[in-house]
C-alpha positions in Angstrom: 2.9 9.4 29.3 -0.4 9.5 31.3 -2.9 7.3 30.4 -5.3 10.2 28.2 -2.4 10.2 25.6 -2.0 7.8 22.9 1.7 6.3 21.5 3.3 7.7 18.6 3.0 5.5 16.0 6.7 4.9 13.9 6.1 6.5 10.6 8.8 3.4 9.7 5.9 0.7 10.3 5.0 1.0 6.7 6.0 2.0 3.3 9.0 1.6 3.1 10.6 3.0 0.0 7.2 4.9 -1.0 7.9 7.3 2.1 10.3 9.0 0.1 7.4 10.1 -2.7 4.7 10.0 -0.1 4.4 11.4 3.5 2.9 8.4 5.7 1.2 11.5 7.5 -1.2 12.1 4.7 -3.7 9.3 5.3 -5.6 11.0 2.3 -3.2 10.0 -0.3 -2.3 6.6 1.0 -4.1 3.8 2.3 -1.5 2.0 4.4 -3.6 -0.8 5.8 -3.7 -1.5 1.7 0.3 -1.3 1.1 1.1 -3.5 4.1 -1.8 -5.9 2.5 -0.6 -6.1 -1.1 3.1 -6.1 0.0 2.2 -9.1 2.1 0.5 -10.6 -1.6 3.5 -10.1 -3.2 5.7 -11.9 -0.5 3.3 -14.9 -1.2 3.5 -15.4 -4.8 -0.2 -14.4 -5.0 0.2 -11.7 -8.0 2.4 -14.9 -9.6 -1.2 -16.4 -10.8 -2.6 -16.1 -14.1 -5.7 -15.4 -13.3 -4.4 -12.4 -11.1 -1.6 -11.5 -13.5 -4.5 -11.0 -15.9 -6.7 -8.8 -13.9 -3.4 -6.7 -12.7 -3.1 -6.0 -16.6 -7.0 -5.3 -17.5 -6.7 -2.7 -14.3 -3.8 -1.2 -15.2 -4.8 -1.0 -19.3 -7.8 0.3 -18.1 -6.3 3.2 -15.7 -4.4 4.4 -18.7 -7.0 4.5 -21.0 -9.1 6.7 -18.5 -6.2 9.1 -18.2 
């Protein structure tokens, strides 16, 4: 590899289990910076909170409703 190309990125390095609906290719479908952060959330406990189990549910009522 000289040093004008760039490394090929692992398509492996995020997703996981939502590759199979989604091609990690198609950055306009799928913020992965945004999976990797809320998967990291969810390894914490943080969506275990009240307060953000109650927002979680406002934002999901309210996705519904708009479709």
């Amino acid at each position: 590899m000289t040093a004008t190309q760039r490394a090929r990125r692992s398509d492996r390095r995020a997703g996981g289990e939502l590759t199979r609906w989604v091609k990690p290719g198609d950055p306009g479908r799928v913020r992965w910076n945004r999976v990797l952060t809320a998967q990291a959330r969810m390894a914490s406990g943080y969506y275990e909170r009240p307060d953000v189990r109650e927002c979680l549910v406002d934002a999901i009522m309210a996705e519904l409703a708009r479709h």
